[in-house]
C-alpha positions in Angstrom: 0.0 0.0 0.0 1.2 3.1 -0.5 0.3 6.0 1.5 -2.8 7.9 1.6 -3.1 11.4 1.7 -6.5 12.9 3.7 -8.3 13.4 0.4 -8.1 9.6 -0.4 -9.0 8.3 3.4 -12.4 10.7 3.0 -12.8 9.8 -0.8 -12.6 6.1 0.5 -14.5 5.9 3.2 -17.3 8.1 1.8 -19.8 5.0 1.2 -18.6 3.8 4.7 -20.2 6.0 7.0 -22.0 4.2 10.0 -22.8 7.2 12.2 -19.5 5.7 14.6 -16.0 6.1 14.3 -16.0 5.6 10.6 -18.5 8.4 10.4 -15.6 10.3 12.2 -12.8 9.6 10.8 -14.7 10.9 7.8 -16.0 13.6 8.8 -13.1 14.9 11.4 -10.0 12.9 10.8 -10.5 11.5 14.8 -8.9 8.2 15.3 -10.3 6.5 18.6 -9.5 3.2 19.8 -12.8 2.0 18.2 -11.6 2.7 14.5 -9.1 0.5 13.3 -11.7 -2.7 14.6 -14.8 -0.8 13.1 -12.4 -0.5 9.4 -11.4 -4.1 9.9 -15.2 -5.0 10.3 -16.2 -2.9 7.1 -13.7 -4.9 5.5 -14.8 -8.0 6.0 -18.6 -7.3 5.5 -17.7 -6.0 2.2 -15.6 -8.9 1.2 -18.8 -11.0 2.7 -20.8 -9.1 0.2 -18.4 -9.9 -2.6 -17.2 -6.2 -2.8 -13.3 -7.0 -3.0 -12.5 -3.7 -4.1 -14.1 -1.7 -1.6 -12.7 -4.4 1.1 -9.3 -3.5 0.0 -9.7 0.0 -0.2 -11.1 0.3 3.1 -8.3 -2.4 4.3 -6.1 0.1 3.1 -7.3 2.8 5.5 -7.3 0.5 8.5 -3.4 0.4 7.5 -3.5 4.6 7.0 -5.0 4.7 10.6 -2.7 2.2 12.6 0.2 3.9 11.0 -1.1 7.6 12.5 -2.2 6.2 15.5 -4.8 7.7 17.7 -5.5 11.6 17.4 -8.6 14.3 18.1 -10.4 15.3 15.6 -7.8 17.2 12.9 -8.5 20.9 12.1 -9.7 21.9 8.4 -9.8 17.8 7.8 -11.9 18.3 5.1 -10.0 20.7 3.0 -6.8 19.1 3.8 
């Protein structure tokens, strides 16, 4: 995987939202404890539902967020 820039994590995750800490990420750029397992459940759900592509693409931002790590919410997230 390469890395992500902020643009790609949204662009990614916009069909993702689930009103948790995917809808976060999304919206703020907040990483919680509860992210990298929700993104890892996406994944698999998708992959359940034969989606491979969105499974690795959403695989791929469970990667972006265990490489940052926990952080608040990120300031002008969505125009970064």
């Amino acid at each position: 995987m390469t890395a992500l820039t902020d643009h790609e994590v949204r662009a990614r995750l916009r069909a993702h939202q689930d009103g948790g800490p995917i809808s976060r990420l999304f919206e703020t750029g907040e990483i919680t404890d509860e992210t990298f397992a929700a993104l890892g459940m996406r994944a698999d759900q998708c992959e359940k539902d034969g989606q491979d592509e969105e499974a690795e693409e959403v695989t791929d931002v469970a990667e972006y967020v265990q490489t940052v790590g926990e952080r608040p919410a990120v300031p002008n997230w969505p125009t970064r």
